[in-house]
mmCIF file of the N, C-alpha and C atoms, coordinates in Angstrom:
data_MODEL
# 
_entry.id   MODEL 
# 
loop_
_atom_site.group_PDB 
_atom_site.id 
_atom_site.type_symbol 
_atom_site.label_atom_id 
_atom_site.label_alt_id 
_atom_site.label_comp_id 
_atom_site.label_asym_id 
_atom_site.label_entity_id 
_atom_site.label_seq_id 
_atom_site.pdbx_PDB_ins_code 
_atom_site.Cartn_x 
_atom_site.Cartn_y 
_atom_site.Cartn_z 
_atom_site.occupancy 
_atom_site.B_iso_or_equiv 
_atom_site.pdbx_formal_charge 
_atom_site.auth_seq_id 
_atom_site.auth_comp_id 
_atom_site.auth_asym_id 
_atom_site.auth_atom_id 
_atom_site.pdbx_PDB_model_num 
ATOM 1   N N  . UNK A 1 1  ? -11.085 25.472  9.867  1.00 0.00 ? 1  UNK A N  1 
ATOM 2   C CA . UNK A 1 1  ? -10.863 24.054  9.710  1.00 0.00 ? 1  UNK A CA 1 
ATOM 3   C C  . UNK A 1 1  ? -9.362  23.818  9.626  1.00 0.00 ? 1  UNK A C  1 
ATOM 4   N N  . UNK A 1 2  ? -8.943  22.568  9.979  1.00 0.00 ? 2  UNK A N  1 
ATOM 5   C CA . UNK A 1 2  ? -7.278  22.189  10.193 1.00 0.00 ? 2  UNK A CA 1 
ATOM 6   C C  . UNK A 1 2  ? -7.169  20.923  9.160  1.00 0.00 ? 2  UNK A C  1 
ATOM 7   N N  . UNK A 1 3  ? -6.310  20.772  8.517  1.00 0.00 ? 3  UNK A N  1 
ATOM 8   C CA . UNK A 1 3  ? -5.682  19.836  8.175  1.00 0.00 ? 3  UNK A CA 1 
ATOM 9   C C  . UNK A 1 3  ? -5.503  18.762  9.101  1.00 0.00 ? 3  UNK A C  1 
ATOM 10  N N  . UNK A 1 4  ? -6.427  17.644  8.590  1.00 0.00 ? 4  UNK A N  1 
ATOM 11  C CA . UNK A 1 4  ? -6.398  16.519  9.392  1.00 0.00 ? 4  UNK A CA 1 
ATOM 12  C C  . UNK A 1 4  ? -4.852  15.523  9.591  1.00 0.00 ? 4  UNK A C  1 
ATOM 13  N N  . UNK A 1 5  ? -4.322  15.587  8.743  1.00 0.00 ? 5  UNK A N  1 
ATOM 14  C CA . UNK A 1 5  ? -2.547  15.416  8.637  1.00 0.00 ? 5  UNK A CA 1 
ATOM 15  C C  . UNK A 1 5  ? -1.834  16.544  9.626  1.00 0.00 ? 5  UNK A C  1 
ATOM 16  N N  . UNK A 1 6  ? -1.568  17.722  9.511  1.00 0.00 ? 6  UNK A N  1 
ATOM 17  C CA . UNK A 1 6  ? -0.867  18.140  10.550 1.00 0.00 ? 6  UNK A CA 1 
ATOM 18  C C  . UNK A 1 6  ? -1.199  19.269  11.158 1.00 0.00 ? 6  UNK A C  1 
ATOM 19  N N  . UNK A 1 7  ? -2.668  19.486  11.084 1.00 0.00 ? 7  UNK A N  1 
ATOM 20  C CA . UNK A 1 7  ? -3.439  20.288  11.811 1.00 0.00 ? 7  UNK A CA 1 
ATOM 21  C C  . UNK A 1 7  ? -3.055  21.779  11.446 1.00 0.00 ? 7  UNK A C  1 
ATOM 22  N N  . UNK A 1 8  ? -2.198  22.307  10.281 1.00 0.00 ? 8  UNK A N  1 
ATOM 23  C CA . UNK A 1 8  ? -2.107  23.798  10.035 1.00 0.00 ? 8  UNK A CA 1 
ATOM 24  C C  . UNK A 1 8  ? -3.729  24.231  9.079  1.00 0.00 ? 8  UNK A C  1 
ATOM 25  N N  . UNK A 1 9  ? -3.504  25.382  8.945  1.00 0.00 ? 9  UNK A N  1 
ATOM 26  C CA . UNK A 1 9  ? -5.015  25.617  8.633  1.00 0.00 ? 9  UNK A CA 1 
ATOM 27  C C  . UNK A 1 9  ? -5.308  25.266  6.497  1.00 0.00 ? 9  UNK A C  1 
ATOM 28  N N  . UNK A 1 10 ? -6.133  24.941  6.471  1.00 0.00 ? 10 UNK A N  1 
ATOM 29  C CA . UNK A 1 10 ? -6.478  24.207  5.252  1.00 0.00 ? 10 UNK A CA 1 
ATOM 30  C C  . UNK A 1 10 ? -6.522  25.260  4.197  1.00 0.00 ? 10 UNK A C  1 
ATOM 31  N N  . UNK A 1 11 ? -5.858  25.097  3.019  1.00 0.00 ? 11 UNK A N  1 
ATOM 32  C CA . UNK A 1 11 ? -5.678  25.981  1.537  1.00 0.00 ? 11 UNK A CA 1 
ATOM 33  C C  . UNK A 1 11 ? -7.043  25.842  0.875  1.00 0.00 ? 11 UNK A C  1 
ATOM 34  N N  . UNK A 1 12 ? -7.863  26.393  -0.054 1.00 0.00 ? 12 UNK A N  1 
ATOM 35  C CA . UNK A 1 12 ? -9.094  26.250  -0.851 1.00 0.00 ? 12 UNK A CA 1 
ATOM 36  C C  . UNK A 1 12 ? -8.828  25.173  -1.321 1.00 0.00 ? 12 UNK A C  1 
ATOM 37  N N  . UNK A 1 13 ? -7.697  25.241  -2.080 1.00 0.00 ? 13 UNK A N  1 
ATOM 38  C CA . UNK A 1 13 ? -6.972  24.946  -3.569 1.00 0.00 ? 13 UNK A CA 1 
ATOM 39  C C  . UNK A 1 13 ? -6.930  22.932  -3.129 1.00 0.00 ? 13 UNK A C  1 
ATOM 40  N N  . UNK A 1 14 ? -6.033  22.799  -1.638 1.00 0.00 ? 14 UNK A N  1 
ATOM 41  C CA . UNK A 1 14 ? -6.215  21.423  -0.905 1.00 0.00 ? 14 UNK A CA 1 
ATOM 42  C C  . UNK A 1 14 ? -7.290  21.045  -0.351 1.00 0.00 ? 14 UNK A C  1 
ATOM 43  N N  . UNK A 1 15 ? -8.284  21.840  -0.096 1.00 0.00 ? 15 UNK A N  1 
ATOM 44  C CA . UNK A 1 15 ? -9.144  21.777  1.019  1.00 0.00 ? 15 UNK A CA 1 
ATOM 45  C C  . UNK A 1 15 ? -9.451  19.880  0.753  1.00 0.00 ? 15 UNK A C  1 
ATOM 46  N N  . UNK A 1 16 ? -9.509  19.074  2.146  1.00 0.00 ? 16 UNK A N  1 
ATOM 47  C CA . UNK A 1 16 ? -9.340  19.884  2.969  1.00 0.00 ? 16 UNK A CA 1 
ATOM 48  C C  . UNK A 1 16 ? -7.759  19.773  4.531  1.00 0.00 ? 16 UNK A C  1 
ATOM 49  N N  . UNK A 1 17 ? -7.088  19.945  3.205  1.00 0.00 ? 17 UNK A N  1 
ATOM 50  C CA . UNK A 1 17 ? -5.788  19.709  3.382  1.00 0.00 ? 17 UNK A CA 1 
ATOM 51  C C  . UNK A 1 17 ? -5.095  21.000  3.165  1.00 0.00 ? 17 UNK A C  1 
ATOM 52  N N  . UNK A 1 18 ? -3.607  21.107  4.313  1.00 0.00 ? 18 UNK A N  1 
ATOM 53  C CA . UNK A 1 18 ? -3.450  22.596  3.857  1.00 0.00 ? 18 UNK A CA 1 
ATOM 54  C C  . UNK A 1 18 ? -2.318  22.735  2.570  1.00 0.00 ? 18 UNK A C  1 
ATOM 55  N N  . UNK A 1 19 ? -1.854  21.356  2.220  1.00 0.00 ? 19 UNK A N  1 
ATOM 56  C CA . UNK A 1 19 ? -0.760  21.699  0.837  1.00 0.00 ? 19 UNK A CA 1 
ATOM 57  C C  . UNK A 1 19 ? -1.073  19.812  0.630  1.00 0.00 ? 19 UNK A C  1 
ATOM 58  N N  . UNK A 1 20 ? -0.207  20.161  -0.744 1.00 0.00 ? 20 UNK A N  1 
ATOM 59  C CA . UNK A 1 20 ? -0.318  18.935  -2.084 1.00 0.00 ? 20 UNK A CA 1 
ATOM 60  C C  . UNK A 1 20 ? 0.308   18.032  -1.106 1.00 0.00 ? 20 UNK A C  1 
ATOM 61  N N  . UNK A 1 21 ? 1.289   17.988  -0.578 1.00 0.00 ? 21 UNK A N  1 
ATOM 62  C CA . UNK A 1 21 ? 2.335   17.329  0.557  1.00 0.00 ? 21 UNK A CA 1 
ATOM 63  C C  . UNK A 1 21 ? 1.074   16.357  1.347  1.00 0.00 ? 21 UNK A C  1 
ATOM 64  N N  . UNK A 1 22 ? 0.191   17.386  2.039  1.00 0.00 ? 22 UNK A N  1 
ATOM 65  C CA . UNK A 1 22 ? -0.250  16.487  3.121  1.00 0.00 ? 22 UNK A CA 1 
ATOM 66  C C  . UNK A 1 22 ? -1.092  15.676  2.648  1.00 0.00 ? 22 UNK A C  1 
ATOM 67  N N  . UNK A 1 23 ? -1.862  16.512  0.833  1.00 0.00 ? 23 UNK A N  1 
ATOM 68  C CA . UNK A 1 23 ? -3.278  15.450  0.735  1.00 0.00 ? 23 UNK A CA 1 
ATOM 69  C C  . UNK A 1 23 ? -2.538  14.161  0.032  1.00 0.00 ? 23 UNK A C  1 
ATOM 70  N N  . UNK A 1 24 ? -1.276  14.105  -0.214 1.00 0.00 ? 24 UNK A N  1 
ATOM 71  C CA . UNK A 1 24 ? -0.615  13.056  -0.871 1.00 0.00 ? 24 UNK A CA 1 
ATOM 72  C C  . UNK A 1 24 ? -0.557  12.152  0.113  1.00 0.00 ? 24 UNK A C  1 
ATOM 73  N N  . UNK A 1 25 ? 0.050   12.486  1.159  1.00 0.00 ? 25 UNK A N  1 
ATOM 74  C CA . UNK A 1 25 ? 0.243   11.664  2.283  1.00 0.00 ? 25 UNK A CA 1 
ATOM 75  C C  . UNK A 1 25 ? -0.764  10.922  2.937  1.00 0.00 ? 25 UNK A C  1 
ATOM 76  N N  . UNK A 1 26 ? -2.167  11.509  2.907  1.00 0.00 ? 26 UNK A N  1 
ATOM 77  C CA . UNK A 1 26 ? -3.368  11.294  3.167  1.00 0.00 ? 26 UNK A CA 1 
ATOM 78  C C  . UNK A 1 26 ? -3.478  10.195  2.401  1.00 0.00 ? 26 UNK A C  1 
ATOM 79  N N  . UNK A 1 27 ? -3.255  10.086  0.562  1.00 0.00 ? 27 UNK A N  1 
ATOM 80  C CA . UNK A 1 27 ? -3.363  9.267   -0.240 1.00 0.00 ? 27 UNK A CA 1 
ATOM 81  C C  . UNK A 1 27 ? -2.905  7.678   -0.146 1.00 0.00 ? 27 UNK A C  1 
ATOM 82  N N  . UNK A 1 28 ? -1.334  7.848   0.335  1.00 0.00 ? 28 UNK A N  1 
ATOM 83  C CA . UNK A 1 28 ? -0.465  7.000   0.674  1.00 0.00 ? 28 UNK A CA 1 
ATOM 84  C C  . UNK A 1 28 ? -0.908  6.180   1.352  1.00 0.00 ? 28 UNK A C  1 
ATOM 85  N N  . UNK A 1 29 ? -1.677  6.758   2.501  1.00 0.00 ? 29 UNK A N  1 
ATOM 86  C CA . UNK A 1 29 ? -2.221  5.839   3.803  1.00 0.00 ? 29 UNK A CA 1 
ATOM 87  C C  . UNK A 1 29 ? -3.584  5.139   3.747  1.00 0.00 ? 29 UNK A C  1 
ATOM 88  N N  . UNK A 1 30 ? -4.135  5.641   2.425  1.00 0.00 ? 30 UNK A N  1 
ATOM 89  C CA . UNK A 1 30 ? -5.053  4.702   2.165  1.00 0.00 ? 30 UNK A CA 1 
ATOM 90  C C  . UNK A 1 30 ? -5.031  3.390   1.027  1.00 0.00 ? 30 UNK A C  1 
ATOM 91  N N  . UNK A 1 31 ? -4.032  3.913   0.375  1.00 0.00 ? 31 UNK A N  1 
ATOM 92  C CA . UNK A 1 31 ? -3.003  3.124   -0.776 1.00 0.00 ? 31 UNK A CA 1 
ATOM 93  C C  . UNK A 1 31 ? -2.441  2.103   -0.065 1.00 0.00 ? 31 UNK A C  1 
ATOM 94  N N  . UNK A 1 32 ? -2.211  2.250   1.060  1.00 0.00 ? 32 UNK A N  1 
ATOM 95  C CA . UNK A 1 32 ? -1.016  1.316   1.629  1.00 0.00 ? 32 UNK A CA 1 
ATOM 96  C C  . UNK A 1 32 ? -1.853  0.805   3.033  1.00 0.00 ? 32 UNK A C  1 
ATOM 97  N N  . UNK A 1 33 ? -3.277  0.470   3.398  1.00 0.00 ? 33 UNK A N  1 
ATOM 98  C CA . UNK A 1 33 ? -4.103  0.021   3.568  1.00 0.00 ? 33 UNK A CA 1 
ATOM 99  C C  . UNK A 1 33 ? -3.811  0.478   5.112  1.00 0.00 ? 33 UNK A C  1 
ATOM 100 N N  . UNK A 1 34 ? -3.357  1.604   5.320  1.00 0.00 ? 34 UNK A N  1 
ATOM 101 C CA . UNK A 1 34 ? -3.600  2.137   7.388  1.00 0.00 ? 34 UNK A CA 1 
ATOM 102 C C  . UNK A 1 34 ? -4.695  2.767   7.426  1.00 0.00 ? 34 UNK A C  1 
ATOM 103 N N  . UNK A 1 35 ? -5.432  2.719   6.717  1.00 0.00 ? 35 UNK A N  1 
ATOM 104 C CA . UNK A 1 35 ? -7.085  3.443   6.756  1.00 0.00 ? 35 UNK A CA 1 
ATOM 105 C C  . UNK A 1 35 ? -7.788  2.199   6.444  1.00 0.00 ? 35 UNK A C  1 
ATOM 106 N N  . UNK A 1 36 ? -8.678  2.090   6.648  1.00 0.00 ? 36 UNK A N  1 
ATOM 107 C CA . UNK A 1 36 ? -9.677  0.726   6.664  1.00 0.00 ? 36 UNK A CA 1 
ATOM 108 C C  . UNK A 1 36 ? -11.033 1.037   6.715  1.00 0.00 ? 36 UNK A C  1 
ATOM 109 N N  . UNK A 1 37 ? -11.991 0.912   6.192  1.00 0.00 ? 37 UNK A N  1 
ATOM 110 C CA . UNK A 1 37 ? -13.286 1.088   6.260  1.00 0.00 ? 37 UNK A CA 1 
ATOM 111 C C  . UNK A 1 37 ? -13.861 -0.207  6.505  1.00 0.00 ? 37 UNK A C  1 
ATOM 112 N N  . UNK A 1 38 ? -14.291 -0.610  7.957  1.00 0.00 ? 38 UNK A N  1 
ATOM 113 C CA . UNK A 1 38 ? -14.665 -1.522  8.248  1.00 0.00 ? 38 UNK A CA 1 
ATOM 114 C C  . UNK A 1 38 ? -15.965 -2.170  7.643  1.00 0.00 ? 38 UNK A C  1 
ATOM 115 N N  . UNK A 1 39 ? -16.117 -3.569  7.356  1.00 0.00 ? 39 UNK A N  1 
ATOM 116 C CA . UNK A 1 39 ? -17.094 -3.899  6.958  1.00 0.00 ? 39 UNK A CA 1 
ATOM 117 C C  . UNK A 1 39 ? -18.085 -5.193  7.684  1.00 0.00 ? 39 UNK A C  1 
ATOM 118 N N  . UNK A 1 40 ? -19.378 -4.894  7.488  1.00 0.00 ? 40 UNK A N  1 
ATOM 119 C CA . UNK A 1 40 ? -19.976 -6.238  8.351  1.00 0.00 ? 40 UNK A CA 1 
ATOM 120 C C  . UNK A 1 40 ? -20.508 -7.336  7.665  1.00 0.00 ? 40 UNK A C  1 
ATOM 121 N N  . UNK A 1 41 ? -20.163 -7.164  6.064  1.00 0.00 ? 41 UNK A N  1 
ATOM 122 C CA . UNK A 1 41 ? -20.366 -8.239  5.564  1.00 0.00 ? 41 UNK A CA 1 
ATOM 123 C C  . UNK A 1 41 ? -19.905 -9.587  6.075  1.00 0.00 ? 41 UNK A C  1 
ATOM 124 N N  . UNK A 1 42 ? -21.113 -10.982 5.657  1.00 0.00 ? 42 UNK A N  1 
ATOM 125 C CA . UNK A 1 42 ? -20.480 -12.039 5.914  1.00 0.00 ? 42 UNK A CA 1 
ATOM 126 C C  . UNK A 1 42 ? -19.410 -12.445 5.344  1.00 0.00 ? 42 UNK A C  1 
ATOM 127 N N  . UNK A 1 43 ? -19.294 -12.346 3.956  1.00 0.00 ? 43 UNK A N  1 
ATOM 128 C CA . UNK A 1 43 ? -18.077 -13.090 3.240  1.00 0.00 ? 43 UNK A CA 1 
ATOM 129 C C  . UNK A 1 43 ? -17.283 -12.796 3.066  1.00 0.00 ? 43 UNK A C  1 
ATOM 130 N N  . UNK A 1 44 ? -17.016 -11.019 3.965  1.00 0.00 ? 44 UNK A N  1 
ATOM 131 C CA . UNK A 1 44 ? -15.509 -10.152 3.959  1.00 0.00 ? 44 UNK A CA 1 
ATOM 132 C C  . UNK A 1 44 ? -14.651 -10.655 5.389  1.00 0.00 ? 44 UNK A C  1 
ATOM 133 N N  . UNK A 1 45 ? -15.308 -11.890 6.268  1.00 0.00 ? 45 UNK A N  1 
ATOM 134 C CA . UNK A 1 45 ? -14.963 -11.555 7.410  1.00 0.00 ? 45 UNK A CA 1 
ATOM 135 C C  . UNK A 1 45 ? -14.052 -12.861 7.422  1.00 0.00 ? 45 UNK A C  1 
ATOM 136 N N  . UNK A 1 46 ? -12.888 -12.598 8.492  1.00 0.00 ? 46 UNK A N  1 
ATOM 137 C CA . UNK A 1 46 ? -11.529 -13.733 8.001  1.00 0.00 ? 46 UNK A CA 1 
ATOM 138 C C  . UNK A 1 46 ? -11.949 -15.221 8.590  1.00 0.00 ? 46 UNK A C  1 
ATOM 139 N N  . UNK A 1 47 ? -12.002 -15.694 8.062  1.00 0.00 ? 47 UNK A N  1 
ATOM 140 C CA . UNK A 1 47 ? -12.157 -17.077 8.211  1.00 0.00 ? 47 UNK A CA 1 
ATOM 141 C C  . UNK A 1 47 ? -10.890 -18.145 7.783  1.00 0.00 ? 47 UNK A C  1 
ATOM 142 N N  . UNK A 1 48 ? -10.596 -18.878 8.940  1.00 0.00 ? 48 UNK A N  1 
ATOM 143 C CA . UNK A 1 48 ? -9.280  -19.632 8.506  1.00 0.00 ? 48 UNK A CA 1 
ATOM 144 C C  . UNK A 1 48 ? -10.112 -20.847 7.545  1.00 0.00 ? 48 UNK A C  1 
ATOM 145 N N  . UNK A 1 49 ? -8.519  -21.121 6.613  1.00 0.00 ? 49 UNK A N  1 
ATOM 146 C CA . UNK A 1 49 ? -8.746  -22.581 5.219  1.00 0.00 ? 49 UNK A CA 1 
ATOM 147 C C  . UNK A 1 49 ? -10.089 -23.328 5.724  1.00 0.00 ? 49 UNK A C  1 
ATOM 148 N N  . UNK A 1 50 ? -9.284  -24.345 6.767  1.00 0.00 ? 50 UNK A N  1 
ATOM 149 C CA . UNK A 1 50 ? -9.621  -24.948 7.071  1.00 0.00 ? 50 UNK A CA 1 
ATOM 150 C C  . UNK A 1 50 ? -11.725 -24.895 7.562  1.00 0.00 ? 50 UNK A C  1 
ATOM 151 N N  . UNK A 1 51 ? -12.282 -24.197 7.982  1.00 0.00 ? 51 UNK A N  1 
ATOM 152 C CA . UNK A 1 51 ? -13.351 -23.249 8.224  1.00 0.00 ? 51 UNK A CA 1 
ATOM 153 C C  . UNK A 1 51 ? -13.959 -23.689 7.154  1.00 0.00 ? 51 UNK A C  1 
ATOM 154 N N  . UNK A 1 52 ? -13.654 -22.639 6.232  1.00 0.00 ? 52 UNK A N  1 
ATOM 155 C CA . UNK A 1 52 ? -14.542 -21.934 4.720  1.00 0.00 ? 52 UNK A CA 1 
ATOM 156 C C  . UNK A 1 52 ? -15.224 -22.933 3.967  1.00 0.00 ? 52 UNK A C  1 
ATOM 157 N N  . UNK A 1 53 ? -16.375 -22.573 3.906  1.00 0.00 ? 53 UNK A N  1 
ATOM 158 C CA . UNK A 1 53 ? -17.424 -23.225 3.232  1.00 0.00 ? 53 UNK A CA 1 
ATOM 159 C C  . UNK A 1 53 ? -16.652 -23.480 1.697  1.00 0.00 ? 53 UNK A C  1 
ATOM 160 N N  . UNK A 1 54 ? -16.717 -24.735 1.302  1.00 0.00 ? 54 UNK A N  1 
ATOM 161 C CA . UNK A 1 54 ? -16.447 -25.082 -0.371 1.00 0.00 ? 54 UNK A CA 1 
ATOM 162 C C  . UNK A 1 54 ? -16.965 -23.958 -1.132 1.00 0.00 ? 54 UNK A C  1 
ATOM 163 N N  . UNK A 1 55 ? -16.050 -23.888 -2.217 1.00 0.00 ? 55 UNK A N  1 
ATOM 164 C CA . UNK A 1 55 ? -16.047 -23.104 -3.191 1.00 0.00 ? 55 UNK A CA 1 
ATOM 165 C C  . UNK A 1 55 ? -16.549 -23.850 -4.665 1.00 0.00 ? 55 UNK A C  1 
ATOM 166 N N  . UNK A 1 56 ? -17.275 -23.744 -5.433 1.00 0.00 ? 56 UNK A N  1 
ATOM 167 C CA . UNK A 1 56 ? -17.816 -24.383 -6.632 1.00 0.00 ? 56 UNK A CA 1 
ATOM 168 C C  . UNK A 1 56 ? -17.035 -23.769 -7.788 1.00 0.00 ? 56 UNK A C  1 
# 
């Protein structure tokens, strides 16, 4: 298995990352929202002001 960050081969200790470096970096990018887990909810989906059903 490879390290999905920079493809060297993966440590136990990181698995499944091959050092602290890359699974941090891994971290970062989901912290800082470049990973996205798409969703199909209705009320997650962008709707401009003007649009949106009243709020109570």
């Amino acid at each position: 298995m490879s390290c999905p960050i920079c493809n060297a081969d993966t440590v136990l200790t990181y698995r499944p990352f091959c050092s602290r470096r890359c699974a941090d970096t891994d971290l970062a990018r989901w912290m800082n929202g470049a990973y996205a887990v798409p969703s199909e909810r209705e009320d997650d989906l962008d709707v401009p002001d003007d649009e949106a059903p009243p709020t109570h």
